[in-house]
N, C-alpha and C positions, 0 to 999 in steps of 0.2 A: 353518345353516352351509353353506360353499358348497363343490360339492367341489371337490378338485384337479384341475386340467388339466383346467378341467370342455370336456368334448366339444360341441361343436357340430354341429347334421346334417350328416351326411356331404354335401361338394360332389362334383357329378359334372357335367363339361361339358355331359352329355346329359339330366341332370336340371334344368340352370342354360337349357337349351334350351328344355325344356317348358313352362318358366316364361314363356319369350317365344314358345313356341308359334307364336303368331298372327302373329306377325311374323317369326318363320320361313319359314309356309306364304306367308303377304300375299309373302315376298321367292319363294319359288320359284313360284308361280302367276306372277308378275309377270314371268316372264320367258319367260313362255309365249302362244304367240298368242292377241290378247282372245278372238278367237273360241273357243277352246279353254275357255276358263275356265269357264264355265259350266258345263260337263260334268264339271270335273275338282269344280268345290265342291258338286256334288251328289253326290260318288263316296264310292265306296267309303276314297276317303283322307282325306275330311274327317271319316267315321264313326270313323276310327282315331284322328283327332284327340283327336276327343271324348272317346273311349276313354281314349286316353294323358296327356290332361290331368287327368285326372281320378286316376289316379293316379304314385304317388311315384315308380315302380322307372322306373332307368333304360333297362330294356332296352324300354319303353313309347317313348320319346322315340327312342331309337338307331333302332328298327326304322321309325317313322314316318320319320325322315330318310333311311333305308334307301328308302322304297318311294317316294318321292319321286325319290331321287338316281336311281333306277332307269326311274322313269318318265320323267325326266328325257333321259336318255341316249338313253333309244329315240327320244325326239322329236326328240334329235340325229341319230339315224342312228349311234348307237355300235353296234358289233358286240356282240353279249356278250362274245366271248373277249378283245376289247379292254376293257371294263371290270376295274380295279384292285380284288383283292378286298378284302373289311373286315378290316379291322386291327386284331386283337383288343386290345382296351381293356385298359387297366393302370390299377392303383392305387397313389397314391402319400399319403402322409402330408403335412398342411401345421399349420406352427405359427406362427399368424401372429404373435405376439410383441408387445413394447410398442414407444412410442416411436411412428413410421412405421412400425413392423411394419402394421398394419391395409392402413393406404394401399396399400406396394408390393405386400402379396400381394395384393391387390384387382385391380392393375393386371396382376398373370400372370393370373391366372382370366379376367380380360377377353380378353385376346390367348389364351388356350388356349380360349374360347369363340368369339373370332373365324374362328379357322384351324380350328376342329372336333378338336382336337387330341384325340385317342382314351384321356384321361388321366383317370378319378376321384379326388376328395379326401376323405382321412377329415381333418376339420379340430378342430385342439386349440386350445385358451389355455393358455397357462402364466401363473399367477396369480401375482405376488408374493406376496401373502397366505398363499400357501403355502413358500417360503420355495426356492422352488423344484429344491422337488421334484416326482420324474416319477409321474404316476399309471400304475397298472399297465394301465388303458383305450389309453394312450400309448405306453409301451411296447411291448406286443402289437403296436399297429399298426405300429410301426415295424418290429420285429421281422418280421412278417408284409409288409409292400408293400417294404423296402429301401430307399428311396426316400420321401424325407424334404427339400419345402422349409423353407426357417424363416427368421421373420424375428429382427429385432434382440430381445435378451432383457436386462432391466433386471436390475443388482445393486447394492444399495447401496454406497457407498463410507465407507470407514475402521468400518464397522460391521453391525450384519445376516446375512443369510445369505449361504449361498456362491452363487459363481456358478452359475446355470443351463447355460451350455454347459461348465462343468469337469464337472457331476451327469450332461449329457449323452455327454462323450465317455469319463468310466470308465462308464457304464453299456453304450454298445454299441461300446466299442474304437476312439473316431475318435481314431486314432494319428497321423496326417497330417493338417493345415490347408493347403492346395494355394491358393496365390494367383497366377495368371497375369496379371500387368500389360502391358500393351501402348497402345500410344499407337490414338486413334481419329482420323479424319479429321475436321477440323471442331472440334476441340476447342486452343487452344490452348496450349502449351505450353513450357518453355524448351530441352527438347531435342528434338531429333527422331529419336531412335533409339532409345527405350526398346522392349527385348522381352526379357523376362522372368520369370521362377515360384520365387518365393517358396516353399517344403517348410516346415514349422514343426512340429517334434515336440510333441502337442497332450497329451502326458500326463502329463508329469511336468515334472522342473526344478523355478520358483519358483512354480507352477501349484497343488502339491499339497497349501496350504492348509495346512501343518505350523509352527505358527508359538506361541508360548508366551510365560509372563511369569517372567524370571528375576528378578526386583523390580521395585518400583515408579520405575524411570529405565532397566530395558532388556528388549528386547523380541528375543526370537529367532525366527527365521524359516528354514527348514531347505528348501535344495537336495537335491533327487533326481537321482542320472543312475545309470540300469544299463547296463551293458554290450550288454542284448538290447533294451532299446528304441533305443537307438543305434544298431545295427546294424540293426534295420527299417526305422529311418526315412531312412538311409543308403542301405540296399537299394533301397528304395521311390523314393529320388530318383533312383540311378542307373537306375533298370526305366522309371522316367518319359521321364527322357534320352531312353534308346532308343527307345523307342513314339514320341515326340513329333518325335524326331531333331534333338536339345540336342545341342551339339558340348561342353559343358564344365557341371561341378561345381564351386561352391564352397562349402565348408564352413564357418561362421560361426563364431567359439564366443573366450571369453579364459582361455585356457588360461596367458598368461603370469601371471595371477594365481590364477586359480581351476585350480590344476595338477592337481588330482587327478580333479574334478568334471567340467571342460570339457576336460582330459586325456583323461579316458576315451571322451567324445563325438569326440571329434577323433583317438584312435588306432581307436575304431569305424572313423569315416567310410576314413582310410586301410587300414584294411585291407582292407573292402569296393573301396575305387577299385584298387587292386592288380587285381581282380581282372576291371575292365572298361578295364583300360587303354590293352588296343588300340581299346577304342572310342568313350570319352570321357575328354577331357581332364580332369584335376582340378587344383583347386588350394584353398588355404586363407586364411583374412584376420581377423585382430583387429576385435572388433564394432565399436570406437570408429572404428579407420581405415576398416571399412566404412561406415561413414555417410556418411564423408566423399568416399569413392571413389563413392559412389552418389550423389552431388547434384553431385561434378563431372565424372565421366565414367561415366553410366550403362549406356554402350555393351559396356562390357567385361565386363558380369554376363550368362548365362544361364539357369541353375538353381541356385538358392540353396537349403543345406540346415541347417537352424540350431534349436538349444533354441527352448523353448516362449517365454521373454520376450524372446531376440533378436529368432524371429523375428517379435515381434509389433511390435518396434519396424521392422526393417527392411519387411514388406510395409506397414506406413503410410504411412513416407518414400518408399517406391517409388510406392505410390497416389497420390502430393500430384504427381512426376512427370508423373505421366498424367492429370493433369487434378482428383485428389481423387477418393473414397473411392468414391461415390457412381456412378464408372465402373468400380468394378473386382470381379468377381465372383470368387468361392472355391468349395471345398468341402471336405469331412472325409472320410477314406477310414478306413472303419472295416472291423472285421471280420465275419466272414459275409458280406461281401457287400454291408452297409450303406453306404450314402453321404447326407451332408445338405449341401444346396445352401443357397448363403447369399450375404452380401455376402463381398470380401474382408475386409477391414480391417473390423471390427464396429461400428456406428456408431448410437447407438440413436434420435437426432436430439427429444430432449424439447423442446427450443427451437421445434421446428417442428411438433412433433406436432400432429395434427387440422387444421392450417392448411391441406393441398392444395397442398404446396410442395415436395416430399419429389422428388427424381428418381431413379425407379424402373430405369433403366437395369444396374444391377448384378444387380438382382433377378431382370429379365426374361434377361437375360446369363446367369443361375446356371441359372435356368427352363429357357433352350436347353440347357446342358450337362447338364443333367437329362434334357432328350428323346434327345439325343445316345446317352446310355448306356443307353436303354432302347429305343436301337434306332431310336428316332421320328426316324431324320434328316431328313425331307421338313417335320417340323415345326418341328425345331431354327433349319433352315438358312432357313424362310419368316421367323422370329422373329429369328433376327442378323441376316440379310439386311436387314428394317424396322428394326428399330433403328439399327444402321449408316445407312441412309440419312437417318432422321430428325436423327440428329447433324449427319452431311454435310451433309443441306441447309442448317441454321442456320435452319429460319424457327418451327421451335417450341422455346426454352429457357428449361429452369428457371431461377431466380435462383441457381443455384451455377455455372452457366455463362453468366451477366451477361445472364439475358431474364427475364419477369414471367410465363411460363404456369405452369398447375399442374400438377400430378400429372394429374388426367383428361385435362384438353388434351393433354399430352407422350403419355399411353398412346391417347390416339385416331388422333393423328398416326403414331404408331406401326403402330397396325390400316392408317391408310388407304394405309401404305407397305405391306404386305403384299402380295405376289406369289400371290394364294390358287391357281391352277389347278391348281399341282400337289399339292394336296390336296383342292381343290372345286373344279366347274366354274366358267368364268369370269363367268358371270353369277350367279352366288348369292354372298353377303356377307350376313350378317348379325353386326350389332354389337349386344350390349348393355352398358347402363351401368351400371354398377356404384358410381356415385358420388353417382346419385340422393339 
């Protein structure tokens, strides 16, 4: 029997490094006078090699590209006090998921092994078979790193188990689903001024699976709303506002039907906006008239704050705006301190699975805001930066953006738009492939 969420060796950039070793040292000798080389492959640093290949840990790999970068520099003529110290490495959790799940996290690991990004992976599967549920291996880790990519996760429909991300957001409080849409350059579209963040209360409402058989021709299905998840997730849009500097709140909800349910969601929100009034505008809108406000005047949205099936309808219809799903990255704001970086709008892509057709752009997009909040902005901003230009240029697209490359092609194009100096000297690049 197989277990759950059976674990995979842990990935670490600098263990994914070792692996290509030689093609490491082959790029940083290579950038050194011929004459030099020979001295340097009888050194004391090829013995290290040897050493560090041989085994798994990554601090074997880390310090080899340490005495390198170092040797490196001196042959620049870099001062010591002008070398940028090591940037202590972090660990994050990755669940690469089904569907495309495989492909796009392949395509972060690549780009966080191109730029050297200071990030290890404890890496999981979530198994359907398991009916998905979280093993307690998976949890820990999450628990323990905070920091949590994932990919797309399969639920059966009209039968089966429950969803994997509903198992996942009551288990570590991911209260908030945060979808920032925005238009990219290079990407056509019908409007030109979409910018906006979708808030989606991830915990409750039509989410929480309460559903029963009052005989055989009706079938009941039971709304949630409390007063304190309301008010979080209320709170948490206006806190967003402010930090992001959103000039306006709007509140989602159909209270003129559902008066008591989407009442209490919508006199939350107002009471909270009372209390940031001098500093963001709020207002309110019927789900139904907001779709329709949102496909013909998307310019008037800001920050959108909405139940859990509003908002799942509204950050979709905004995504299709911006070009579809596939551009637009999310994440889950849990508690302690937890976050899980993902697509926006969930898209599990079985039509395409395994094919190399998958556009990773969301992923990579969730990847930077990942680096962002762990501090890594030198890697965040090398990782938008290429991407952004990749779009821009228009000479490598997927077939959702009317071109025939694939998933590899789009993530290499991506590496060779990489700005690396300000994380690696300008002559060192090393790419590996991961698609082999």
């Amino acid at each position: 029997s197989q277990n759950p969420n059976r674990q995979t060796n842990p990935i670490s950039s600098t263990a994914m490094l070792s692996r290509g070793c030689s093609s490491l040292l082959r790029a940083r000798l290579g950038c050194l006078p011929r004459s030099s080389r020979g001295a340097w492959a009888g050194s004391s640093l090829l013995r290290a090699f040897s050493s560090s290949s041989s085994s798994s840990s990554s601090s074997s790999a880390s310090s080899l590209a340490e005495m390198v970068d170092s040797q490196h520099n001196r042959r620049r003529g870099v001062p010591h006090h002008q070398v940028k110290p090591v940037v202590k490495r972090q660990k994050a959790t990755l669940i690469r998921g089904d569907g495309i799940g495989p492909e796009v996290t392949h395509a972060v690991i690549s780009a966080f092994v191109a730029m050297k990004a200071p990030v290890d992976w404890e890496s999981f599967d979530l198994q359907s078979a398991n009916e998905g549920k979280l093993s307690p291996q998976l949890i820990r880790s999450v628990r323990k790193n905070k920091f949590v990519l994932k990919g797309p996760l399969f639920t059966p429909m009209g039968h089966g188990h429950a969803s994997p991300d509903v198992n996942l957001a009551r288990e570590f409080g991911l209260f908030a689903h945060v979808v920032p849409v925005r238009l990219l350059e290079g990407v056509k579209t019908r409007h030109d001024d979409v910018d906006l963040v979708v808030i989606r209360e991830n915990t409750e409402g039509e989410y929480t699976g309460l559903e029963h058989i009052v005989n055989d021709e009706v079938v009941q299905s039971v709304k949630i709303i409390t007063e304190k998840a309301s008010l979080r997730i209320a709170k948490f849009a206006f806190d967003y506002a402010v930090r992001n500097n959103r000039r306006k709140v709007t509140a989602v909800h159909k209270a003129n039907i559902m008066k008591m349910a989407d009442g209490l969601f919508l006199n939350s929100c107002r009471q909270v906006a009372a209390k940031y009034k001098d500093v963001v505008e709020f207002d309110e809108v019927i789900i139904d008239n907001c779709c329709m406000q949102l496909v013909t005047k998307p310019e008037q949205f800001d920050v959108m704050v909405t139940g859990n099936l509003y908002g799942n309808i509204v950050s979709e219809s905004a995504a299709g705006l911006a070009g579809g799903v596939a551009l637009v990255p999310g994440f889950n704001e849990g508690t302690d301190g937890i976050r899980v970086y993902e697509q926006g709008p969930r898209h599990i892509g079985m039509d395409i699975a395994g094919r190399r057709l998958a556009n990773p752009t969301s992923f990579l997009l969730a990847s930077a805001m990942m680096l962002r909040d762990m501090q890594l902005g030198p890697w965040a901003d090398t990782l938008e930066n290429a991407v952004y230009k990749t779009i821009r240029e228009q000479k490598v697209r997927t077939i959702d953006l009317d071109g025939n490359a694939s998933t590899y092609e789009f993530t290499q194009a991506v590496v060779d738009n990489m700005e690396l100096p300000v994380v690696a000297p300008d002559d060192m690049k090393v790419v590996l492939d991961f698609f082999n």
